[in-house]
C-alpha positions in Angstrom: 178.5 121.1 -131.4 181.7 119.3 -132.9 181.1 116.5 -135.0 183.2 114.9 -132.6 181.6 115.0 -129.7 178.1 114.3 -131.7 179.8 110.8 -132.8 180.8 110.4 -129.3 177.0 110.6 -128.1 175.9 108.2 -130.4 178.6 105.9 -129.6 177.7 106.6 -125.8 174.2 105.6 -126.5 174.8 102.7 -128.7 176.8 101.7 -125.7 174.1 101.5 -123.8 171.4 100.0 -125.6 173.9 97.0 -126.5 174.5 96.7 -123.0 170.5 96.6 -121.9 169.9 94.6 -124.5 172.9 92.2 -123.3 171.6 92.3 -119.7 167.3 91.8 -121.2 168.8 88.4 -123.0 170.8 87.2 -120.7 168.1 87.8 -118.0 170.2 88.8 -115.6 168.5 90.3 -111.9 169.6 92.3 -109.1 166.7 90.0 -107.4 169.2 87.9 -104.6 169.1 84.2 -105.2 170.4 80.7 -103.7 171.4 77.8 -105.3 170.4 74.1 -105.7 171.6 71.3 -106.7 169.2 69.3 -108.5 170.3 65.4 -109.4 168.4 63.4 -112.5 169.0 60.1 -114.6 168.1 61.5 -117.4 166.6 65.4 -118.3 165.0 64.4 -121.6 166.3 67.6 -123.1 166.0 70.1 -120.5 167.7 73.2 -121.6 170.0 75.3 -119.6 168.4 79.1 -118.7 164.9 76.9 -118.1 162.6 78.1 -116.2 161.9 76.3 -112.5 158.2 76.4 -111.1 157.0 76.1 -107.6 153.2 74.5 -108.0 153.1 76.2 -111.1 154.9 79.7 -110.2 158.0 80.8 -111.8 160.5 80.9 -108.4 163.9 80.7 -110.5 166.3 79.5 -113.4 168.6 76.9 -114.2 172.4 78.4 -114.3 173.9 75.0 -115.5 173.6 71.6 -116.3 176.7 68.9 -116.5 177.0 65.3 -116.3 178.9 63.3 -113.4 179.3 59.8 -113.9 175.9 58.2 -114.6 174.1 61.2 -113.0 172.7 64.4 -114.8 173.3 67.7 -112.4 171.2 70.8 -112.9 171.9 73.8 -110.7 169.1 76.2 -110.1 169.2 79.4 -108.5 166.3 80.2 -106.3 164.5 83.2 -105.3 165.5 83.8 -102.2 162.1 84.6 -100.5 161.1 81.3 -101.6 161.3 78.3 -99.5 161.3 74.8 -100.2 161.3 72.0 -98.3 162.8 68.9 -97.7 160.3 66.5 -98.8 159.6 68.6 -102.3 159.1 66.3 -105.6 161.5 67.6 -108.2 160.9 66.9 -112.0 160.6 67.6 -115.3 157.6 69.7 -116.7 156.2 70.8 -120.2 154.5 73.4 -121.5 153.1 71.2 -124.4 153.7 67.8 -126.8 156.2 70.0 -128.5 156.4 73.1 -125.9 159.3 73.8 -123.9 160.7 71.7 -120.7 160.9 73.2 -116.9 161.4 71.8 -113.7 158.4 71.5 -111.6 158.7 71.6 -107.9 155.0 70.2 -105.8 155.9 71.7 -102.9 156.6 69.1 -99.0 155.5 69.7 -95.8 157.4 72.5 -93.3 157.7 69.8 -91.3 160.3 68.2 -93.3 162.5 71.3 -93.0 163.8 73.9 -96.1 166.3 72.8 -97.9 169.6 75.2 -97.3 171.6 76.6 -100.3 174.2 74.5 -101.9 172.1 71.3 -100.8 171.5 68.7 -103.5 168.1 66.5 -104.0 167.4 63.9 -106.3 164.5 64.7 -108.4 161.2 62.0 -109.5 162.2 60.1 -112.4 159.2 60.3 -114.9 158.7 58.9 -118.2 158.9 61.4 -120.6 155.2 62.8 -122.1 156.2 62.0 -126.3 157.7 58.9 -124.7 154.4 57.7 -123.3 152.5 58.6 -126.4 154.8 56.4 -128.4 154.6 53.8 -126.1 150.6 54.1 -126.6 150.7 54.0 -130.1 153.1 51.0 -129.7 150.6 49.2 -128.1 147.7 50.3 -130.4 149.5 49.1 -133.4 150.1 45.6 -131.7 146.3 45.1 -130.5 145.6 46.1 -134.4 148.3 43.9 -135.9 146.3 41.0 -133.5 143.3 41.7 -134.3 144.0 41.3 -138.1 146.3 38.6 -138.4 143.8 36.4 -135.7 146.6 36.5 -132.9 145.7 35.7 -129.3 143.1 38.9 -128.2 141.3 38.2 -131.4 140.9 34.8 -130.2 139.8 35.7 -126.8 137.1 38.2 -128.7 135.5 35.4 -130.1 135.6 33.2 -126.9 133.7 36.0 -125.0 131.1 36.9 -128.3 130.6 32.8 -128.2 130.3 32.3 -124.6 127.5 35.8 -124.5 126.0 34.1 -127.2 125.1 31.0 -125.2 124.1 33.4 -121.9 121.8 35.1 -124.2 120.7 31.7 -125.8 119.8 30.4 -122.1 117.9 33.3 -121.4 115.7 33.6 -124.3 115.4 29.8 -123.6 113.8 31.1 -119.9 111.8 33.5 -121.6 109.9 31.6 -123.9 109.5 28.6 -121.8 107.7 31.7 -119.4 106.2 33.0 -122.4 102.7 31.6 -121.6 102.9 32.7 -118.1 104.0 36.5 -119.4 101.3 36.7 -121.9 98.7 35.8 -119.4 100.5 38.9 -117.3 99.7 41.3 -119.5 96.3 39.6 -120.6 95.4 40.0 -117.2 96.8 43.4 -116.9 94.8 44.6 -120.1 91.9 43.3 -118.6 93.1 45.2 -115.0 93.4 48.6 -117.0 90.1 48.3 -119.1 88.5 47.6 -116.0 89.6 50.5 -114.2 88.8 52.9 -117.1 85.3 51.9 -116.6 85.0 52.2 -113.1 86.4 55.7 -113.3 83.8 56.9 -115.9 80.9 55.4 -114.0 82.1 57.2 -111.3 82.5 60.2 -112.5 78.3 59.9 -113.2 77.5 58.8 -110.1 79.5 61.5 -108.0 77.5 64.2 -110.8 74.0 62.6 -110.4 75.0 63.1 -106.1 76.2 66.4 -106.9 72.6 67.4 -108.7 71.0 65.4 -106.4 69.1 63.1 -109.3 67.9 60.0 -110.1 67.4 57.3 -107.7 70.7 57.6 -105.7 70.2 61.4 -105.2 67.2 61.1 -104.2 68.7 58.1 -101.3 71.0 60.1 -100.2 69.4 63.1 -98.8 71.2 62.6 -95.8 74.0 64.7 -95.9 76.8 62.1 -94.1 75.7 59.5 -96.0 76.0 61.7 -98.9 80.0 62.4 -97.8 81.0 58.9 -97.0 80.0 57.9 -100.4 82.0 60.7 -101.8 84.9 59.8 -99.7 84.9 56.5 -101.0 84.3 57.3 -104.8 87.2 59.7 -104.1 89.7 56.5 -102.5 88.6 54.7 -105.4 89.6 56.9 -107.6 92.9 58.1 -106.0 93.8 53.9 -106.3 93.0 53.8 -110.0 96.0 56.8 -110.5 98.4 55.6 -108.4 98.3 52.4 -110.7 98.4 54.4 -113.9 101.6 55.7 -112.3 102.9 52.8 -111.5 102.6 51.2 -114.8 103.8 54.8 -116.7 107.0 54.2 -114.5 107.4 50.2 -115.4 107.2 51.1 -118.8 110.1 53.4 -118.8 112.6 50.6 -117.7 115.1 49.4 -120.3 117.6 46.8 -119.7 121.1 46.5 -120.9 123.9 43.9 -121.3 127.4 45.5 -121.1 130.9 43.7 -121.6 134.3 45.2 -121.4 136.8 43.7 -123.0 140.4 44.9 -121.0 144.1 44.5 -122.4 147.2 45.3 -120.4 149.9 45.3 -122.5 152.3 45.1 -119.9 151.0 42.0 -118.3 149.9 40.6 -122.1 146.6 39.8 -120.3 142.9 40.3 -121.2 140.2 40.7 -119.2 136.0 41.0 -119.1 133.7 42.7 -117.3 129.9 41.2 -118.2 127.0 42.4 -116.6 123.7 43.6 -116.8 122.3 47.2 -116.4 118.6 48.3 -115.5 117.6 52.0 -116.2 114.8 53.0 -114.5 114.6 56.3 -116.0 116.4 58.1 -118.0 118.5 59.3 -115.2 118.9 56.9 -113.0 120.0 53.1 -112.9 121.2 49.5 -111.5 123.9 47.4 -112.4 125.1 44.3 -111.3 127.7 41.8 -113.0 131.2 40.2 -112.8 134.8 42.1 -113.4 137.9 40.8 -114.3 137.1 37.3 -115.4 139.7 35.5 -116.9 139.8 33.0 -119.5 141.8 29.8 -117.4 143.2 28.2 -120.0 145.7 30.9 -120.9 149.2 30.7 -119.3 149.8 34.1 -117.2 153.0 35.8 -119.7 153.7 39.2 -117.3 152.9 40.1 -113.6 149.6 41.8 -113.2 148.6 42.8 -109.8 144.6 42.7 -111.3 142.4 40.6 -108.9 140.6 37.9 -110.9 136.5 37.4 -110.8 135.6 40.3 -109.2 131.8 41.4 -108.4 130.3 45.1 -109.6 126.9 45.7 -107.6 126.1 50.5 -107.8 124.0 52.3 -108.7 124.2 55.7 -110.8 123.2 58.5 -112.2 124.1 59.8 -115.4 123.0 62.8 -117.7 124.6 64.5 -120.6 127.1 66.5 -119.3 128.0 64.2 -116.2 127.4 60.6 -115.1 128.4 59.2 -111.2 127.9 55.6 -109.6 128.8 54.6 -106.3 129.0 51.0 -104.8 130.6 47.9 -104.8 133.3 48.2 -107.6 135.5 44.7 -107.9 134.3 43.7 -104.7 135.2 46.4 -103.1 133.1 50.2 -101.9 133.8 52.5 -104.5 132.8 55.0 -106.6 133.3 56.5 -110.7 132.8 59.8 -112.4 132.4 60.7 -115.9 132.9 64.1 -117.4 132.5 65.3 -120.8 133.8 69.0 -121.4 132.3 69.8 -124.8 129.5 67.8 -124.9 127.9 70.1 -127.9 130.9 69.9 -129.7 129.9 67.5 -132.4 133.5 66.1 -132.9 135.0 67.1 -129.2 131.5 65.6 -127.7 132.5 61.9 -128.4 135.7 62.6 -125.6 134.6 62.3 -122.3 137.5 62.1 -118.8 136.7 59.1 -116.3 137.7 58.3 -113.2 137.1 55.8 -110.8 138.7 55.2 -107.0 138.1 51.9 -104.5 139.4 50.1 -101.8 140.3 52.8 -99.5 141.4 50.7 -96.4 143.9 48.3 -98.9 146.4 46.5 -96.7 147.7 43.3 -98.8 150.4 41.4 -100.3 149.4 40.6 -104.0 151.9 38.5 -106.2 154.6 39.6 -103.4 154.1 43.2 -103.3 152.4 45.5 -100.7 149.7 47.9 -101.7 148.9 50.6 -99.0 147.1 53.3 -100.8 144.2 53.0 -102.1 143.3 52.1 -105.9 142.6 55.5 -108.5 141.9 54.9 -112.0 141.8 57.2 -114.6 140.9 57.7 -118.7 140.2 58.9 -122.2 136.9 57.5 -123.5 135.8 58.0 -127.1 132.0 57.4 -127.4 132.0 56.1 -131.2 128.0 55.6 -131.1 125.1 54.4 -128.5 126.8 51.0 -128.2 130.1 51.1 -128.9 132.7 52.8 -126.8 136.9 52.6 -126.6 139.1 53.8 -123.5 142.6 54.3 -122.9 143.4 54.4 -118.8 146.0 54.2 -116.7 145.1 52.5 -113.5 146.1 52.0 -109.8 148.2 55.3 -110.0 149.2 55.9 -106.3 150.9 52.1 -106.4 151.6 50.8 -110.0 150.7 52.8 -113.2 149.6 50.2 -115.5 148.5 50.9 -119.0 144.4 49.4 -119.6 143.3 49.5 -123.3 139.4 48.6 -123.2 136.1 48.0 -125.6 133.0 48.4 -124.3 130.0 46.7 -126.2 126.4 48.0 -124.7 122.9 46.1 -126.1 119.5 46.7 -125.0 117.4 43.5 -124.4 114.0 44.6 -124.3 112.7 40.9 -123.4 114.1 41.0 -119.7 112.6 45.0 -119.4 109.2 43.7 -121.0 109.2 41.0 -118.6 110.2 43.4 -115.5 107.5 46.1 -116.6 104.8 43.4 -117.0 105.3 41.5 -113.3 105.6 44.4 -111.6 102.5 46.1 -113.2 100.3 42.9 -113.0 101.6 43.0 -109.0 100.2 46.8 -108.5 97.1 45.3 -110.6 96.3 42.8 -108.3 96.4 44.7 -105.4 93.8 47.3 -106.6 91.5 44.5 -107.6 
């Protein structure tokens, strides 16, 4: 072979490879697409060639992106065995913090009708993710910068500490001037249990003496009814005695809680507090009852905040390691919450856990001159920092008006109020067996 025709072969072939490699980066296809327009205020740096998803499937790419007049244009070309319809939400996706922007398409109804090539739409406007985060740590660094220089929401700490201070005062007032009364309770209820451990063991002789057919009363009851209704009655006895052992086993696993949130919404530049009190009856299962959103009425309102003041909480719940769910009344209103936490034997990962919380289902009112419709979803980043003392960043009401809620959560047992709860109810189940 010529070393002609052997330079023209590799030329040929370098030829070709260029061109694949050309038509690979380019990502060109033979696959027949349509075009749409797609209309944004702002694309947050979207690049061109991005990919566009359908619910989270690649369906096409972006062939250019311009700018008319105060209005960012993207055309996208479309597979054209995908339809999309009319009343589609367009906008902008990311793969990450720091990972690569998209547009992400939730797919309408059929109803609506697809959306024809050439047509333009006007996509969701969304603030950006590093934008949010910034406006987070914004806010974070103001609720610190308050807290240390005294400002306002330190103020309002103290006001709530002070004011709990005085509840707490009242009650231990209530509990001592009851003190007498509670330690004859549980005098009575010593007295209750001694007795009953007494009875038991003389019964237990007197239903063996029966069963040997000794002494005195074996000897009485050699009629063999007799004999079994004294047994029967041994046996009632005896069945009563447990069921108040239960009873007091169960009282004496209650423990009693007082709770207080203490909510910021920047946006507003209002604080709020939830107070209440929370009985668990086991280690799984418990009551609470309190008061949500209450305001301090001196301050002057300094934003719009569509948060109903002085609210009542009234569920119950059940929580466990992994999971916790309560269902009630949830600011005056039938609701319920869920908590997850994903890596609960993570030791650093553990202290995250997701929330969520949804109420008022059938809303239909006007509130500071705006209409709410849908009902109320709330939900949050909670970082468990120890048994009582928890921090969570939510965003709340998100089908009407996405607000921003920074919250503290201080939890304290008060074992007087569970003391006093185990002791009545035990010295009730003790007087009925005696």
């Amino acid at each position: 072979m010529k070393n002609e025709l052997k330079v023209g072969f590799f030329v040929l072939a370098g030829i070709i490879i260029l061109g694949f490699s050309l038509f690979m980066l380019g990502d060109f296809s033979f696959e027949k697409r349509y075009p749409i327009r797609v209309v944004f205020d702002d694309v947050g740096g979207l690049a061109n060639k991005s990919n566009v998803k359908l619910n989270g499937v690649e369906v096409g790419k972006i062939k250019d992106i311009w700018i008319t007049d105060s209005k960012v244009i993207a055309e996208v070309l479309i597979k054209e065995s995908v339809k999309i319809y009319k009343n589609s939400k367009f906008y902008i996706g990311s793969t990450s913090i720091i990972g690569s922007k998209f547009i992400q398409i939730e797919q309408g109804n059929p109803s609506s009708g697809v959306i024809k090539p050439g047509e333009s739409v006007y996509a969701v406007t969304r603030k950006p993710l590093e934008e949010m985060i910034t406006d987070v740590a914004e806010n974070v660094n103001k609720l610190l910068k308050d807290l240390s220089s005294n400002g306002e929401f330190a103020r309002n700490i103290n006001d709530t500490v002070r004011n709990l201070r005085e509840i707490t005062a009242n009650l231990n007032e209530i509990i001592s001037s009851n003190s007498p009364k509670v330690d004859s309770i549980s005098s009575k209820l010593d007295d209750t249990m001694t007795n009953v451990k007494e009875l038991t063991a003389k019964l237990d002789s007197i239903v063996s003496k029966i069963e040997k057919g000794e002494g005195t009363i074996g000897t009485l009851l050699t009629d063999n009814k007799t004999k079994d209704d004294v047994k029967e009655s041994i046996s009632n006895i005896k069945d009563a005695t447990k069921s108040l052992k239960d009873f007091v086993g169960k009282t004496s696993k209650i423990k009693t809680y007082w709770k207080w949130d203490f909510k910021y919404e920047p946006n507003a530049k209002e604080s709020y507090n939830d107070v209440g009190l929370r009985i668990n009856v086991n280690d799984n299962k418990y009551y609470y009852a309190g008061a949500s959103n209450v305001l301090n009425i001196k301050n002057k309102p300094r934003g719009t905040s569509y948060e109903l003041p002085n609210r009542i909480d009234a569920y119950i719940g059940w929580t466990y390691p992994v999971w916790e769910f309560y269902i009630g009344a949830i600011r005056s209103s039938g609701g319920f919450g869920l908590r997850y936490t994903p890596f609960y034997n993570d030791e650093f990962l553990g202290k995250f856990s997701l929330n969520a919380e949804a109420n008022e289902f059938s809303r239909n009112r006007r509130i500071k001159g705006r209409r709410f419709n849908d009902a109320r979803y709330d939900f949050g980043l909670t970082y468990q920092a120890n048994k009582n003392l928890s921090g969570t960043i939510k965003i709340t009401d998100v089908l009407e008006v996405k607000r921003l809620n920074i919250s503290t959560r201080v939890l304290f047992e008060d074992k007087d109020i569970a003391n006093l709860l185990g002791l009545v109810g035990g010295a009730g189940a003790g007087a009925m067996i005696k």
